[in-house]
C-alpha positions as CSV (number, residue, x, y, z in Angstrom):
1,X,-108.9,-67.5,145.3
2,X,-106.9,-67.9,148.6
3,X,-107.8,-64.2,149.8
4,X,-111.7,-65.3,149.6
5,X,-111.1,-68.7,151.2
6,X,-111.3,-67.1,155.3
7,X,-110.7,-70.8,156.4
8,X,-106.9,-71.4,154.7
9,X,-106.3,-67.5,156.2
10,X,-106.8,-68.0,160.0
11,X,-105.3,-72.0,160.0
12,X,-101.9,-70.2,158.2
13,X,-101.9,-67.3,161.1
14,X,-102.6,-69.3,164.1
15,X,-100.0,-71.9,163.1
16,X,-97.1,-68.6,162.6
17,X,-98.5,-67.4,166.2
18,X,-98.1,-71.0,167.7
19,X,-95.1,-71.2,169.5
20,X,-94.3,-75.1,170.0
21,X,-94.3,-74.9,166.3
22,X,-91.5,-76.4,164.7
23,X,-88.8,-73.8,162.4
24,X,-89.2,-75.6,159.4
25,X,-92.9,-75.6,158.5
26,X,-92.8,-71.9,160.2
27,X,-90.5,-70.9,157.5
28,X,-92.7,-72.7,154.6
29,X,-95.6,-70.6,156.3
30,X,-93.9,-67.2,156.3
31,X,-92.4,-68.0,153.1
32,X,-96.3,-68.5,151.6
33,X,-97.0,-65.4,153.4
34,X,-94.4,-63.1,151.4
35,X,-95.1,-64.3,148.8
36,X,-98.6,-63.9,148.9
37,X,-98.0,-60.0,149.8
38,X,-95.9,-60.0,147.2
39,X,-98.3,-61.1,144.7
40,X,-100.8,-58.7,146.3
41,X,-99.5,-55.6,145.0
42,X,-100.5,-56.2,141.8
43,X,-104.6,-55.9,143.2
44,X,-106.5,-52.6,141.6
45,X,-106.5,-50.1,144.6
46,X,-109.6,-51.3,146.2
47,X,-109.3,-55.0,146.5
48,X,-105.8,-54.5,147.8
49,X,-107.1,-52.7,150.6
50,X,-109.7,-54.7,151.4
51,X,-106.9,-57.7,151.3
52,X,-104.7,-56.0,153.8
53,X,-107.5,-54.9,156.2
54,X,-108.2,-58.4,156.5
55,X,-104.6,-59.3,157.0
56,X,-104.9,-57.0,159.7
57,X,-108.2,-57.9,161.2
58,X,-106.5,-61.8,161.2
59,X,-103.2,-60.7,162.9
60,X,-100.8,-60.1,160.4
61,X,-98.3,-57.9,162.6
62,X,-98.5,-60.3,165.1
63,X,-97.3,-63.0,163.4
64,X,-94.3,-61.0,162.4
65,X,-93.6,-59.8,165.8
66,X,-93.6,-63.8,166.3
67,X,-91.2,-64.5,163.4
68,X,-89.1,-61.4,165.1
69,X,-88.6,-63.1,168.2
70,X,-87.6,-66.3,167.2
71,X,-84.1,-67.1,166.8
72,X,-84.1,-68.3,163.1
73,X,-82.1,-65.4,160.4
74,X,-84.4,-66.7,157.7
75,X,-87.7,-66.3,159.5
76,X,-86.2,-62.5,160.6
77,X,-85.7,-62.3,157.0
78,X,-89.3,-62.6,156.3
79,X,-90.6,-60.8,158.7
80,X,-88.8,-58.0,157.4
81,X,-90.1,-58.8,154.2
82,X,-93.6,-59.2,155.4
83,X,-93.3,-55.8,157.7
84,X,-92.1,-53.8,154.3
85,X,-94.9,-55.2,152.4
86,X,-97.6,-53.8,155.1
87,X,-95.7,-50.8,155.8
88,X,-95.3,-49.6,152.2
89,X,-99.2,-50.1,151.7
90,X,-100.4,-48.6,154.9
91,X,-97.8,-46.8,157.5
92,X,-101.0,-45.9,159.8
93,X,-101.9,-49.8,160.0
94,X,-98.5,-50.6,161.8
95,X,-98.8,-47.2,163.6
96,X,-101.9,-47.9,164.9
97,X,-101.6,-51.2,165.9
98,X,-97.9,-49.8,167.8
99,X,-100.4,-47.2,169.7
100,X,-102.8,-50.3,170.8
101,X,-100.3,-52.4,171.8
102,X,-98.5,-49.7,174.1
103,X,-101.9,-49.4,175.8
104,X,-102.3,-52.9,176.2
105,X,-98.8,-53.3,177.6
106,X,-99.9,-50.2,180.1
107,X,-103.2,-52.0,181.3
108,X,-101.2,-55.0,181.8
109,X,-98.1,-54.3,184.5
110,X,-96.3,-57.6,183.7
111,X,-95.8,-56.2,179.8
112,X,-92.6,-55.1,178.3
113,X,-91.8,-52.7,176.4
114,X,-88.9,-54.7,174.4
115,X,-91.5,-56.4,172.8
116,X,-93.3,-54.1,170.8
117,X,-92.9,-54.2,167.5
118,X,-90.9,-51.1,166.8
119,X,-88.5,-52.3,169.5
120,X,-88.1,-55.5,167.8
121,X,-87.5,-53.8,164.5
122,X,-85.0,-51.5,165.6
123,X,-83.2,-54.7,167.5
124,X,-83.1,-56.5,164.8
125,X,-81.4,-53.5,162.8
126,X,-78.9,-53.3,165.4
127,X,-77.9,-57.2,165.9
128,X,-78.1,-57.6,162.0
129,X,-75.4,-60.3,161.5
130,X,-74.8,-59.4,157.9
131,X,-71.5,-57.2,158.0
132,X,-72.7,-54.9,154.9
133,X,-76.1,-54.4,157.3
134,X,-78.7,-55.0,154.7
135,X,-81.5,-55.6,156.8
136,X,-80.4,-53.0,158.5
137,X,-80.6,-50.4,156.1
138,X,-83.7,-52.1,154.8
139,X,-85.0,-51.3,158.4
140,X,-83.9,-48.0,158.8
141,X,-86.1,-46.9,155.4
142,X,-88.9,-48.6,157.4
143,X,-88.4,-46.5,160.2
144,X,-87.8,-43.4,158.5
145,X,-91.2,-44.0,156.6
146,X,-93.1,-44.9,160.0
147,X,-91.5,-41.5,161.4
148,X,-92.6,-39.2,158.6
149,X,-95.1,-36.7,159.2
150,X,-96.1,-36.1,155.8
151,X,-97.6,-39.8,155.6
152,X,-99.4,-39.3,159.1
153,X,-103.1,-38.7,157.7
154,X,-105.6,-40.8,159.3
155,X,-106.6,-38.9,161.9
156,X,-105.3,-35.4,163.4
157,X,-103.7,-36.7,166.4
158,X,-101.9,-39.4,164.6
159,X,-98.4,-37.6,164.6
160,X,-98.8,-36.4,168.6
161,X,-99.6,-39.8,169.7
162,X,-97.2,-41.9,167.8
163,X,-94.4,-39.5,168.2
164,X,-95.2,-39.5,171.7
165,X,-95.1,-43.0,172.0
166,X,-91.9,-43.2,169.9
167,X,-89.7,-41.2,171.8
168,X,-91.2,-42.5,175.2
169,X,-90.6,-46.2,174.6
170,X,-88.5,-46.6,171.5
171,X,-86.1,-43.9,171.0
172,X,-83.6,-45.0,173.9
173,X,-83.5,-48.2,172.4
174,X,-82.5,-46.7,169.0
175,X,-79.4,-45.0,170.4
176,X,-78.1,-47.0,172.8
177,X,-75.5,-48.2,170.5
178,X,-74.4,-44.3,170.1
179,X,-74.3,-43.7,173.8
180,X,-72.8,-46.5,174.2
181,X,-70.0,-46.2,171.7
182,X,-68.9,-42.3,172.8
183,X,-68.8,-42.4,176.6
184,X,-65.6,-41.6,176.2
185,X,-65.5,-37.7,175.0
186,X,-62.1,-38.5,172.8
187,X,-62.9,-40.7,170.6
188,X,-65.4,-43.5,170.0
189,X,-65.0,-46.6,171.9
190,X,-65.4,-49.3,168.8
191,X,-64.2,-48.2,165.4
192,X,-64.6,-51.0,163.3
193,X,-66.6,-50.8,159.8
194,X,-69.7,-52.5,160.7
195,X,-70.1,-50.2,163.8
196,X,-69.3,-47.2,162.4
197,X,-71.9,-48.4,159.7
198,X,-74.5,-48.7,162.2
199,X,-73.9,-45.4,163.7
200,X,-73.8,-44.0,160.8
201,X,-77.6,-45.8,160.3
202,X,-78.6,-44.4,163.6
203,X,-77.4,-41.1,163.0
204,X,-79.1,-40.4,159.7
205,X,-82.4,-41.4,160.9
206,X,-81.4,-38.4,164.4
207,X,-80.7,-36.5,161.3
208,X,-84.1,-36.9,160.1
209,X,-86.0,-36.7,163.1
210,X,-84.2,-33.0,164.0
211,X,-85.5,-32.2,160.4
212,X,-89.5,-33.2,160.9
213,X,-89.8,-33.6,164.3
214,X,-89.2,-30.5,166.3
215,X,-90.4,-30.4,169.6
216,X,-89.8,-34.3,170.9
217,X,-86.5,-34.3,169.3
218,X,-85.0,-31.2,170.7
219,X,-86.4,-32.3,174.1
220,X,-84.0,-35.7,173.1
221,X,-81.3,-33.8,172.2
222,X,-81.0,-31.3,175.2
223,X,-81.8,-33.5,177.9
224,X,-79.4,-36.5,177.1
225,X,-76.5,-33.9,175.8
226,X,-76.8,-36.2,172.4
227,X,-74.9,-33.2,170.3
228,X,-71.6,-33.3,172.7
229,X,-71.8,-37.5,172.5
230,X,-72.0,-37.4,168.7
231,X,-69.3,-35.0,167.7
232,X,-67.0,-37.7,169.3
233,X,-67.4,-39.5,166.0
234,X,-65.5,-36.8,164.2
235,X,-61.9,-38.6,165.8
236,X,-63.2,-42.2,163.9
237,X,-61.0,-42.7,161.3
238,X,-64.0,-43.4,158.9
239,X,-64.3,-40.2,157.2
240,X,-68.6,-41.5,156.6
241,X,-68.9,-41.7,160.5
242,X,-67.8,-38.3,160.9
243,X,-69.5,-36.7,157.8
244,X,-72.4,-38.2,159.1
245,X,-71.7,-36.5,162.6
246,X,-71.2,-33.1,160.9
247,X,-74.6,-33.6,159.3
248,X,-76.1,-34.0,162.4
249,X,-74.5,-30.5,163.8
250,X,-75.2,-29.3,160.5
251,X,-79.1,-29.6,160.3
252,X,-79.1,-28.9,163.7
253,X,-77.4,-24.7,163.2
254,X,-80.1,-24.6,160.2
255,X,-82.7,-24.9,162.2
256,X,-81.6,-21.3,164.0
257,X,-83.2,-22.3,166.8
258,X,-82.5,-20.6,170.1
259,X,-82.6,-23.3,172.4
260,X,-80.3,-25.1,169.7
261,X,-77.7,-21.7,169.8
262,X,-77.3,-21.2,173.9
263,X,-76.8,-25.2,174.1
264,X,-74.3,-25.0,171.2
265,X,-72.5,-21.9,173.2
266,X,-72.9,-23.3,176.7
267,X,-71.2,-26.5,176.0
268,X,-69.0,-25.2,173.5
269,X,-69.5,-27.4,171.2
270,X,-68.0,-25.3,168.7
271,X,-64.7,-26.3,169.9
272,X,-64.4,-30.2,168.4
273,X,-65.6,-28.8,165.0
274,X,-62.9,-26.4,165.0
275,X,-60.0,-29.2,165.8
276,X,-61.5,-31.6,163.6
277,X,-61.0,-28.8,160.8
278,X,-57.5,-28.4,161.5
279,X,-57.2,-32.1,161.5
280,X,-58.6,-32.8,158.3
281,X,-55.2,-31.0,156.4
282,X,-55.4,-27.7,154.6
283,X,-58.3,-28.7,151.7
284,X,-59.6,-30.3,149.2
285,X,-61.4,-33.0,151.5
286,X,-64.9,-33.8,152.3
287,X,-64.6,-33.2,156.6
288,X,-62.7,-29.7,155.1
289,X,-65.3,-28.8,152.9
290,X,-68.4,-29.7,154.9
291,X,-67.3,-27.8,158.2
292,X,-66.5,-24.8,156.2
293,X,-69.8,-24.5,154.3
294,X,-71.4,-25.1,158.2
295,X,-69.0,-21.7,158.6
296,X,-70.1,-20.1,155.7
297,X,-74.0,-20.9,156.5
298,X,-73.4,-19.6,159.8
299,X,-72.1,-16.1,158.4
300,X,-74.6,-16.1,155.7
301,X,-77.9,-15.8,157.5
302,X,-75.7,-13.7,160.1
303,X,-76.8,-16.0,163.1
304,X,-75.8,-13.5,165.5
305,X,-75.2,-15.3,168.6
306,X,-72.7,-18.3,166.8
307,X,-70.9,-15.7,165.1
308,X,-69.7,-14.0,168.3
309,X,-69.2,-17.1,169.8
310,X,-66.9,-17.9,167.2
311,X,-65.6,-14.7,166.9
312,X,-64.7,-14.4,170.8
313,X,-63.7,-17.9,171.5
314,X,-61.9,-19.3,168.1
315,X,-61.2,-16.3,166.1
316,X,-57.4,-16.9,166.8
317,X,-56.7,-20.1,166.0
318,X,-59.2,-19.4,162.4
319,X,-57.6,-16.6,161.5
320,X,-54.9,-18.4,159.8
321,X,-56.8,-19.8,157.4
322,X,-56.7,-17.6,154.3
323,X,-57.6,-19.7,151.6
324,X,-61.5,-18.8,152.5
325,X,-62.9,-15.3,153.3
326,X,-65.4,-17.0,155.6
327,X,-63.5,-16.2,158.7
328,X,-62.8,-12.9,158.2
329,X,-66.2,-12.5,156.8
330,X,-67.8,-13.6,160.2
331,X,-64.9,-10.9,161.7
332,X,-67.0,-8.5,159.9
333,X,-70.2,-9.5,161.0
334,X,-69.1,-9.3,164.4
335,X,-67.3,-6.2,164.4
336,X,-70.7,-4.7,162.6
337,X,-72.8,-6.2,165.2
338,X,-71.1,-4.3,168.3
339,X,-70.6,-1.4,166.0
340,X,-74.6,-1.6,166.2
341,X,-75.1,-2.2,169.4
342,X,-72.3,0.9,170.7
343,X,-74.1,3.2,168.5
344,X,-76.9,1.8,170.2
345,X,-76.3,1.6,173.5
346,X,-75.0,4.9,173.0
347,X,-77.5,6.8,172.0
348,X,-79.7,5.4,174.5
349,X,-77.2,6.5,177.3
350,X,-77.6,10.2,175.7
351,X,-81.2,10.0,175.2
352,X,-81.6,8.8,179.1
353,X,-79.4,11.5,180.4
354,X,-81.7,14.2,178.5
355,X,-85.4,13.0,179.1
356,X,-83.7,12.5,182.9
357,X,-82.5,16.4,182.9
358,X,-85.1,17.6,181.2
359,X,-88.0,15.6,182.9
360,X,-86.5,15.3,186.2
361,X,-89.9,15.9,187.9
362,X,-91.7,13.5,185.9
363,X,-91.7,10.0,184.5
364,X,-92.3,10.2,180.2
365,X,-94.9,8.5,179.1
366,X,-93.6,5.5,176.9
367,X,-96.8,5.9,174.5
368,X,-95.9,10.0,174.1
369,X,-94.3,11.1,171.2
370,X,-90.6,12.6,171.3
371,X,-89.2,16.0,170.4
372,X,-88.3,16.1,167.6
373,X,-92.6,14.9,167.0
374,X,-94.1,17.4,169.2
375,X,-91.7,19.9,167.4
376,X,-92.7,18.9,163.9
377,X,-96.5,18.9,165.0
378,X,-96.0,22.2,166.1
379,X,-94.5,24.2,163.3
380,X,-97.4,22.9,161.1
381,X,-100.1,24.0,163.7
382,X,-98.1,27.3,163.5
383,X,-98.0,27.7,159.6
384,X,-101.6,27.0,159.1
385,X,-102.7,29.3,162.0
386,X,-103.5,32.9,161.6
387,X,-101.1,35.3,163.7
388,X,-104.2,37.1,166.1
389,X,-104.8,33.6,167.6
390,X,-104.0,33.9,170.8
391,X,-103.4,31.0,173.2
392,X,-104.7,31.9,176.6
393,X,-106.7,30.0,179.2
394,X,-107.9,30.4,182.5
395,X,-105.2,30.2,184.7
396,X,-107.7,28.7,187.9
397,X,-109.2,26.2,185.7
398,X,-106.5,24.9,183.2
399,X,-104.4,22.3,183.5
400,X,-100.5,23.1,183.5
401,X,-99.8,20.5,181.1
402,X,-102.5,21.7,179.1
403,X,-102.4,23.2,175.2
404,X,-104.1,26.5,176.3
405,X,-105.7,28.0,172.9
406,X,-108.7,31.0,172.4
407,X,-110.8,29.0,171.0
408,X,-113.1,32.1,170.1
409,X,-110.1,34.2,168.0
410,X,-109.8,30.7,165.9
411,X,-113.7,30.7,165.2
412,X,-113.8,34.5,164.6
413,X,-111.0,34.4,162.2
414,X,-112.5,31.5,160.1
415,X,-115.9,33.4,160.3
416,X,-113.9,36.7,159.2
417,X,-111.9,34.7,156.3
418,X,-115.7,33.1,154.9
419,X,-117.1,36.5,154.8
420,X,-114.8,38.2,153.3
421,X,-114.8,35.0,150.3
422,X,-118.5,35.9,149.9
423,X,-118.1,39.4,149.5
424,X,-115.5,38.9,146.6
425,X,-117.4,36.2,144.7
426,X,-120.5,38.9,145.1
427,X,-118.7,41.5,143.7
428,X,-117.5,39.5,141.0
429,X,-120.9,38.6,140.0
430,X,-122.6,42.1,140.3
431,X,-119.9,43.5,138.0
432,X,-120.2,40.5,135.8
433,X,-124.1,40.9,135.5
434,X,-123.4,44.3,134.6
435,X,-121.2,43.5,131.4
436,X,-123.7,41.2,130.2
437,X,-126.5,44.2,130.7
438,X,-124.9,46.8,128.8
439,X,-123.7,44.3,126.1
440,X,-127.6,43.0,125.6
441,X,-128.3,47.3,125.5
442,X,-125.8,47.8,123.1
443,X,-126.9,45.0,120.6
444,X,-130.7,45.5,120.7
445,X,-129.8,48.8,119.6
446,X,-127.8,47.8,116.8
447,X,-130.4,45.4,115.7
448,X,-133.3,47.7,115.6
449,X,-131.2,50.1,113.3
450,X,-129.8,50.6,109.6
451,X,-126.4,52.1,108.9
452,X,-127.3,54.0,105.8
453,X,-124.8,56.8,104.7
454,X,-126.6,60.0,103.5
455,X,-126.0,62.9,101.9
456,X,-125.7,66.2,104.1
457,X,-125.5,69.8,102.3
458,X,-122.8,71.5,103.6
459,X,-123.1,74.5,105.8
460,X,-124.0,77.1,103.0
461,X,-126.7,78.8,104.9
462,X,-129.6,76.4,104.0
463,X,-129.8,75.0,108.1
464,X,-131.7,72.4,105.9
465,X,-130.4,69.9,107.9
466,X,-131.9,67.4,110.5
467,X,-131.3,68.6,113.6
468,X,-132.3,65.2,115.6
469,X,-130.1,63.6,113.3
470,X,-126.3,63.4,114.9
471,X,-123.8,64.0,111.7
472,X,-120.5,61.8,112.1
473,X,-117.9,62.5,109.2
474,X,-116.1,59.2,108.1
475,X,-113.1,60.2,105.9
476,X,-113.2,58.4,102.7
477,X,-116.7,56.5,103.5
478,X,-115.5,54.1,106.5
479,X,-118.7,53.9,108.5
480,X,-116.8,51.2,111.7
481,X,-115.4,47.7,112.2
482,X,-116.9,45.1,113.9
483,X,-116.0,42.3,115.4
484,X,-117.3,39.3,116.9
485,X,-117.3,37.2,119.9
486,X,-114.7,34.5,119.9
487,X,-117.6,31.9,121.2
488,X,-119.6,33.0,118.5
489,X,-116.8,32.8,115.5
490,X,-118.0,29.5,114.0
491,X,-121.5,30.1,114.2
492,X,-121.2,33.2,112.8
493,X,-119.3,32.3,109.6
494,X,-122.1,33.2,107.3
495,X,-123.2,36.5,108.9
496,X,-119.3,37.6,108.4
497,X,-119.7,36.6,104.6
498,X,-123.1,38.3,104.2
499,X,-121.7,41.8,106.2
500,X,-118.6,41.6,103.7
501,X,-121.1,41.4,100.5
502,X,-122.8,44.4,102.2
503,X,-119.9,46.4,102.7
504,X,-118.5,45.9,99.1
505,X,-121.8,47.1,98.1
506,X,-122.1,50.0,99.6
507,X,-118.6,51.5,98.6
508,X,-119.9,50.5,95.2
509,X,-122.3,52.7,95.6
510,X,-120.6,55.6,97.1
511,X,-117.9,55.7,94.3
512,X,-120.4,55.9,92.1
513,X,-122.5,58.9,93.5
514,X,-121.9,61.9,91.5
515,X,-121.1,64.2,94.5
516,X,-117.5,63.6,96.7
517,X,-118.6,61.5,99.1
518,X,-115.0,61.7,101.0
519,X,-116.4,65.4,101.6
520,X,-119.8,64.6,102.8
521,X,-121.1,63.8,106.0
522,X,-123.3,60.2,106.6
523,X,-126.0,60.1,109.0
524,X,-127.2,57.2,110.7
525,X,-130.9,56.0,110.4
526,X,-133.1,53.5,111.5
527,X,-133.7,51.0,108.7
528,X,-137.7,50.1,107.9
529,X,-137.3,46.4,107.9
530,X,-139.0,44.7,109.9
531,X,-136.2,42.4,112.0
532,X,-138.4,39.8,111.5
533,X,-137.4,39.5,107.8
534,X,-133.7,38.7,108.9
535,X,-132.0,35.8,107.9
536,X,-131.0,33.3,111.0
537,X,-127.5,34.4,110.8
538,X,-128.0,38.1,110.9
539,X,-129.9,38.1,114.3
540,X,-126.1,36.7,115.8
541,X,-124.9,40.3,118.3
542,X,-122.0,41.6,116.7
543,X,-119.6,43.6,119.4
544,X,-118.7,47.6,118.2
545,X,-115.2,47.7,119.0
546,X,-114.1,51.2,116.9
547,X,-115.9,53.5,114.8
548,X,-113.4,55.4,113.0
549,X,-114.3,58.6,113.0
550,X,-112.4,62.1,111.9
């Protein structure tokens, strides 16, 4: 294959480097060069890069910066050929070898700088004979490719160093044609199609550069006054040449850049866009449109410092446009701006005039809080404070700026306040003790004892009757209602049942005694069984609330 055969690749590039070498077998060599290029694209990945490393190790770009300089179209043809077939591979091959071939041009004081390769690209973009500028747009997308950032990988200081070379050695080549076309501030010196094509080239690739390169750019742009010199192109009578102008202004206000605002409002610069809008007819046309949606940015993301320039400078002569509510829109921003700043300025003129009567023997702090703070900060202090806290201090030692506060009275009273919670939650727990004692009492006794009802004879004389015995009448044989502890109710379900059974038993009983038992008197007595023999259930303590009792 001919990328393996290392003896037909060095004989073809030292014959395009020769220079007594005649123009027609340099063109069938370039010709087998594109071609070759060409062909190489269709490599896998890895032997296409090894193929145009080696193009590059055997001089590749210097063979086109030969073809370049020679005064032949076709050869310039396929250089630029050649150059977009390396370029589209690797951008950081032909940046690199720019970078090496500045510092060669450095080390050597007889070099110039016209012909580096970038140089020679962007002159043949600007003496392209072909009226519809082919190879010069075909150029430009080279440039615009070699420019981006995005692509600048192969090493971290890749985009400072080309950039820096760029703009150093390159960039006042590139505009030349533009400064050289608007030295007259009104209107462009050549207007004929193929240069306002080329300016309109030049421009988009400014365009560009304002958009991803911010610092070297704007350093451009300031220094040479480039913003004044292009917004001469908006009096060309190609309506392209001026969009492309009002592009330029354009991405330059969204970048809201300060150093971009003061320039626009020191030179005014305002001023041309606002004639060229009165020039291009009422609406409905593209220089209309495009210069009021720069407006209506400018009032949208409220850009303070344009819209009072506009505002103070041009609002009379926009005010008669009424077909849009962007002027009076950026009307209303300004009038809210110093609506802001009065209210502003004003209340700082108030709030001087205080703090200066009120601390006319001292300077305020600018860390110290302010009145309405310290006020705040001191009611709550106040509520949470008891009222015998006196503030007090020693008048010999104290500072006069000093909080003076009895730190004692505060201890005391929070010494006071525990106290007195312990006493309560003591008392609560004595009296609470003391419930539980006599309610333990009570049910031991009730446990240890029967209800039984007996009968009594009735005071005829016998004295028969027990006198350690306590008689308690119960009208019609009630002997008391119990009830039971609400904690204890569902536990307790089958004692309840087994008292009720009881109950109905004994009135049973009573109703069928012989004597009237509504007339006799019951006694209570101990019961002789043993506790022991209980059931589960009946050991639960049952509360006496009433005993009903005649």
């Amino acid at each position: 294959m001919v990328r393996d055969d290392e003896e037909l690749m060095k004989n073809l590039f030292s014959e395009l480097r020769d220079d007594g070498l005649d123009d027609a077998r340099r063109r069938e060599l370039a010709g087998f060069l594109r071609e070759l290029l060409s062909l190489a694209q269709t490599l896998q990945p890895v032997p296409r890069d090894d193929f145009f490393t080696k193009l590059g190790d055997l001089g590749v770009l210097q063979a086109v910066e030969s073809l370049l300089a020679s005064e032949d179209a076709q050869l310039h043809r396929f250089a630029i050929d050649i150059v977009a077939h390396v370029v589209e591979h690797s951008p950081s091959m032909v940046r690199d070898f720019a970078r090496k071939e500045m510092t060669d041009s450095r080390a050597d004081s007889g070099g110039d700088d016209d012909l580096f390769l970038i140089n020679l690209i962007i002159e043949q973009m600007i003496y392209d004979p072909d009226p519809e500028l082919s190879c010069a747009m075909q150029l430009t997308g080279l440039l615009r490719v070699l420019l981006d950032p995005e692509n600048m990988t192969a090493n971290k200081n890749e985009m400072t160093e080309f950039l820096g070379f760029f703009y150093r050695n390159c960039m006042h080549l590139l505009m030349a044609p533009l400064l050289a076309n608007t030295a007259d501030e009104r209107r462009p010196g050549k207007d004929d199609y193929q240069t306002a094509h080329l300016l309109s080239l030049i421009l988009d690739l400014v365009t560009f550069s304002v958009e991803h390169h911010t610092y070297h750019v704007k350093n451009y742009i300031l220094n040479k006054d480039l913003l004044r010199r292009v917004l001469v192109l908006l009096n060309s009578r190609h309506m392209f040449l001026a969009l492309s102008a009002l592009r330029f202004m354009r991405r330059i206000v969204s970048t809201m850049d300060d150093f971009y605002n003061r320039y626009i409002i020191k030179g005014d610069l305002m001023k041309p866009v606002v004639d060229a809008l009165f020039l291009s007819g009422s609406r409905y046309n593209l220089v209309n449109s495009a210069i009021l949606e720069m407006f209506e940015f400018i009032r949208s993301e409220d850009i303070k410092s344009l819209v009072a320039h506009i505002v103070e400078n041009h609002y009379k002569q926009l005010q008669a446009i009424e077909y849009v509510k962007t002027f009076s829109g950026l009307k209303m921003r300004y009038d809210q701006q110093k609506n802001r700043e009065n209210h502003r300025f004003g209340n700082s003129d108030a709030g001087d005039r205080a703090a200066t009567t009120a601390n006319h023997r001292f300077r305020r702090d600018a860390r110290a809080m302010d009145e309405d703070e310290e006020l705040w900060f001191d009611k709550d202090d106040d509520d949470d404070l008891p009222d015998d806290i006196a503030y007090s201090a020693d008048p010999a030692t104290a500072d006069a700026d000093t909080p003076r506060i009895n730190i004692d009275s505060i201890l005391e009273a929070g010494k006071t306040r525990e106290q007195a919670s312990k006493t309560k939650k003591q008392l609560d727990v004595d009296k609470a003790n003391e419930n539980l004692a006599a309610e333990s009492k009570l049910n031991g006794a009730l446990h240890g004892a029967d209800v039984a009802v007996t009968p009594k004879e009735t005071n005829s004389g016998d004295g028969g009757a027990d006198s350690n015995t306590a008689p308690v009448s119960v009208p019609n044989g009630l002997v008391g209602l119990v009830d039971y502890s609400d904690d204890d109710s569902d536990d307790d379900g089958t004692a309840a049942a087994e008292d009720d059974d009881d109950d109905a038993r004994k009135d049973e009983a009573k109703n069928n005694d012989p004597s009237d038992a509504s007339s006799q008197p019951v006694t209570l007595k101990p019961d002789a069984t043993d506790p022991s023999d209980v059931d589960e259930p009946s050991k639960k303590k049952p509360r006496l609330v009433e005993a009903a009792a005649e």
